[in-house]
SESE-887659 format. One record per residue (C-alpha): residue in three letters; z, y, x negated; residue number from 0. Coordinates in Angstrom, 2 decimals, padded with zeros to 5 digits, always signed. Example, Ala and Ser with C-alpha at 12.3 -4.5 7.8 and 13.67 -1.06 7.14 Angstrom:
BEGIN
+---------+---------+---------+---------+-----+
| residuo |      c3 |      c2 |      c1 | num |
+---------+---------+---------+---------+-----+
|     ALA | +007.80 | -004.50 | -012.30 |   0 |
|     SER | +007.14 | -001.06 | -013.67 |   1 |
+---------+---------+---------+---------+-----+
//
This chain:
BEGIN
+---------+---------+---------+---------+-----+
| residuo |      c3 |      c2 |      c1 | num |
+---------+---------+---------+---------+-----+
|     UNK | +001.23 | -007.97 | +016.80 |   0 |
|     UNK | +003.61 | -009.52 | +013.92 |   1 |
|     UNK | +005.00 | -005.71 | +012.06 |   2 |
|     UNK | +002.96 | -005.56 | +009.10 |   3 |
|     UNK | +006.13 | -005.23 | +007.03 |   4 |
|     UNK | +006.92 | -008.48 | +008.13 |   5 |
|     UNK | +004.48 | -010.15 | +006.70 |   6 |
|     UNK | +004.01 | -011.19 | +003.29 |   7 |
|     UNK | +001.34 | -010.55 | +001.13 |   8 |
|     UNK | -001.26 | -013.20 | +000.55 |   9 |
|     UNK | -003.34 | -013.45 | -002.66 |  10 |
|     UNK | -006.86 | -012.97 | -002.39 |  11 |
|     UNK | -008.98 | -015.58 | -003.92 |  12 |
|     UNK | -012.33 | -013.88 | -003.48 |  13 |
|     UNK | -015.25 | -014.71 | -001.74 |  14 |
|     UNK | -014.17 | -012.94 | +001.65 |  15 |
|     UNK | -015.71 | -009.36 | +003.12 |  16 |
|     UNK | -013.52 | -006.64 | +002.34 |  17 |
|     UNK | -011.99 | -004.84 | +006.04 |  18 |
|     UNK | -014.29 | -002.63 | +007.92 |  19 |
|     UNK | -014.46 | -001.16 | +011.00 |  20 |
|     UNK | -012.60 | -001.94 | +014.29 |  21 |
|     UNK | -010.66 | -004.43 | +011.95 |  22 |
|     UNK | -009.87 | -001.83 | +009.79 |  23 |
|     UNK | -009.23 | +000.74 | +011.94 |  24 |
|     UNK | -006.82 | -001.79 | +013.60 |  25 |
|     UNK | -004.88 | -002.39 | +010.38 |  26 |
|     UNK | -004.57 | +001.17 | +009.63 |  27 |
|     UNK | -003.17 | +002.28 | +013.38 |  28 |
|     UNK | +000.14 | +000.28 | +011.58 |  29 |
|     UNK | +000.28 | +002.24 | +008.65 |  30 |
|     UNK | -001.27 | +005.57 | +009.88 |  31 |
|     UNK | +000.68 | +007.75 | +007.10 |  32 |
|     UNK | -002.21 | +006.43 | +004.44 |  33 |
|     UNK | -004.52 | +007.46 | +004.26 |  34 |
|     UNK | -007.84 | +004.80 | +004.22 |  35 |
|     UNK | -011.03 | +006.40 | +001.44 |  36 |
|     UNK | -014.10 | +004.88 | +002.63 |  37 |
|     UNK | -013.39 | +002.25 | +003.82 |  38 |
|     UNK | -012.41 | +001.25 | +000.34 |  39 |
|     UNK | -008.83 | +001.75 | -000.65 |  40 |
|     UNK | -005.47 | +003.27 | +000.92 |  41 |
|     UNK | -003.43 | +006.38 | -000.34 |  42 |
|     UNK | -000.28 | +008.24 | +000.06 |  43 |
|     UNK | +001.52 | +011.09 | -001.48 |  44 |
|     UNK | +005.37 | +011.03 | -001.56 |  45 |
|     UNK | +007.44 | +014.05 | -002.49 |  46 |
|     UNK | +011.13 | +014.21 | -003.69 |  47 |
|     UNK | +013.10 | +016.73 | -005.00 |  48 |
|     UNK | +013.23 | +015.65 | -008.31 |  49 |
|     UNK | +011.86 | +013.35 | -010.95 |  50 |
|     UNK | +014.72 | +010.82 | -011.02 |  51 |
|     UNK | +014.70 | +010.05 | -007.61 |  52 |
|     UNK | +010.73 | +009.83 | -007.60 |  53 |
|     UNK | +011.38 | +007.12 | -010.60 |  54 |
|     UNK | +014.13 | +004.98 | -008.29 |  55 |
|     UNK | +011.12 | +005.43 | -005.85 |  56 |
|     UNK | +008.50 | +003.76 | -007.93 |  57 |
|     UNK | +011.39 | +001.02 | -009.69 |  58 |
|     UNK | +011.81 | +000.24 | -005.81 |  59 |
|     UNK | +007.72 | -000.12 | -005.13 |  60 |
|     UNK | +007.45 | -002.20 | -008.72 |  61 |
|     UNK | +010.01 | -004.86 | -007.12 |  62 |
|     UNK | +008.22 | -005.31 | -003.68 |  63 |
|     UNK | +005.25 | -005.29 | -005.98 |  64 |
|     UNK | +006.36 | -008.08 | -007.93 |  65 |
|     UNK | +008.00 | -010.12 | -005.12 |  66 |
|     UNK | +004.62 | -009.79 | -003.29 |  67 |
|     UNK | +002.14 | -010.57 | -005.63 |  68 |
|     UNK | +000.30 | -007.61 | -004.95 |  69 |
|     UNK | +000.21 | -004.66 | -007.01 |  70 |
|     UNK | -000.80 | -000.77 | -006.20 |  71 |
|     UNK | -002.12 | +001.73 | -008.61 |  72 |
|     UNK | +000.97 | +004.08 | -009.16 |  73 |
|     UNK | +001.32 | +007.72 | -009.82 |  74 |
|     UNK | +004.30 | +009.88 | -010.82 |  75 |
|     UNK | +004.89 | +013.24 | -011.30 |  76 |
|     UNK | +007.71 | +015.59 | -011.24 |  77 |
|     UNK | +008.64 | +015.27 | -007.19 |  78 |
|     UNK | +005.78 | +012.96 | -006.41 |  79 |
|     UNK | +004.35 | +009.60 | -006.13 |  80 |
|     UNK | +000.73 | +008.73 | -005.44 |  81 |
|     UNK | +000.17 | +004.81 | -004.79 |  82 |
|     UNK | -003.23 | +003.57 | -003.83 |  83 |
|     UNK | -004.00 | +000.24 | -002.63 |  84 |
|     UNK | -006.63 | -002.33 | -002.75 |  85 |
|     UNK | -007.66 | -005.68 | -003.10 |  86 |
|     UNK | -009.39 | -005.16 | -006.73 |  87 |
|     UNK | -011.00 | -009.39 | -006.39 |  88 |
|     UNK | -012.95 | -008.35 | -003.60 |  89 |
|     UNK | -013.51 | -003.89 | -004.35 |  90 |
|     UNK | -011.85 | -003.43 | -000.84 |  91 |
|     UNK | -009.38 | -003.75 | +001.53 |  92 |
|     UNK | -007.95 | -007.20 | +003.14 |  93 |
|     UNK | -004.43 | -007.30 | +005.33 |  94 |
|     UNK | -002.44 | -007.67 | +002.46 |  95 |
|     UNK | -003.07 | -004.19 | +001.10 |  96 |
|     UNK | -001.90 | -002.91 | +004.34 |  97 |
|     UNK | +001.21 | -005.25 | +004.54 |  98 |
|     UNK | +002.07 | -003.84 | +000.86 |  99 |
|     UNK | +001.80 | -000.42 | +002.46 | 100 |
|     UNK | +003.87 | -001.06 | +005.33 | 101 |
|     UNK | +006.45 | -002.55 | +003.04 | 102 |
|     UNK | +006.34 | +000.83 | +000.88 | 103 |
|     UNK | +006.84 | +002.73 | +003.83 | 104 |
|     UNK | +010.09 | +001.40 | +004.67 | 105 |
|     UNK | +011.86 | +002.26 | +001.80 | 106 |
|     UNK | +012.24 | +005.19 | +004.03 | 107 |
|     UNK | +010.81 | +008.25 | +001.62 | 108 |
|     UNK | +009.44 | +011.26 | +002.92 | 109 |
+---------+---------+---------+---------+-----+
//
């Protein structure tokens, strides 16, 4: 299988089933540090040891974001960065959401 970070990010038109099951659970195995809410949207804490590295963190996410098409629902804190992902056309999850992740995931934070 293609690396999900490989891949780019397709917009979703609507109209399709969100993932589910074996498909899903498929997807996931590539991204297994998220973690996947019923069936419904991915999630992921990241810590840092302080607040102006967590903000390069989320600058960084906002430009794969943008380049992609495809953008998560973003947290920060002091130390920390929530995102959460999903396809918001279709109130699920499709590939892309775990391509975005994958992509996230190698900026390389903890």
């Amino acid at each position: 299988m293609t690396e999900l970070a490989d891949k780019q990010c397709v917009p979703c038109k609507g109209g399709v089933p969100p993932l589910r099951g074996k498909e899903l659970e498929k997807l996931h195995s590539g991204v297994s540090k998220w973690t996947v809410t019923n069936e419904h949207h991915l999630h992921r804490e990241f810590r840092f040891p302080d607040f102006k590295q967590a903000l390069e963190f989320v600058n960084q996410v906002g430009e794969i974001a943008e380049s992609q098409g495809h953008h998560p629902d973003i947290l920060l804190k002091w130390g920390k960065v929530e995102v959460t992902l999903w396809t918001h056309k279709i109130d699920g999850l499709t590939e892309s959401d775990f391509i975005m992740a994958a992509k996230i995931d190698r900026l390389g934070a903890v």
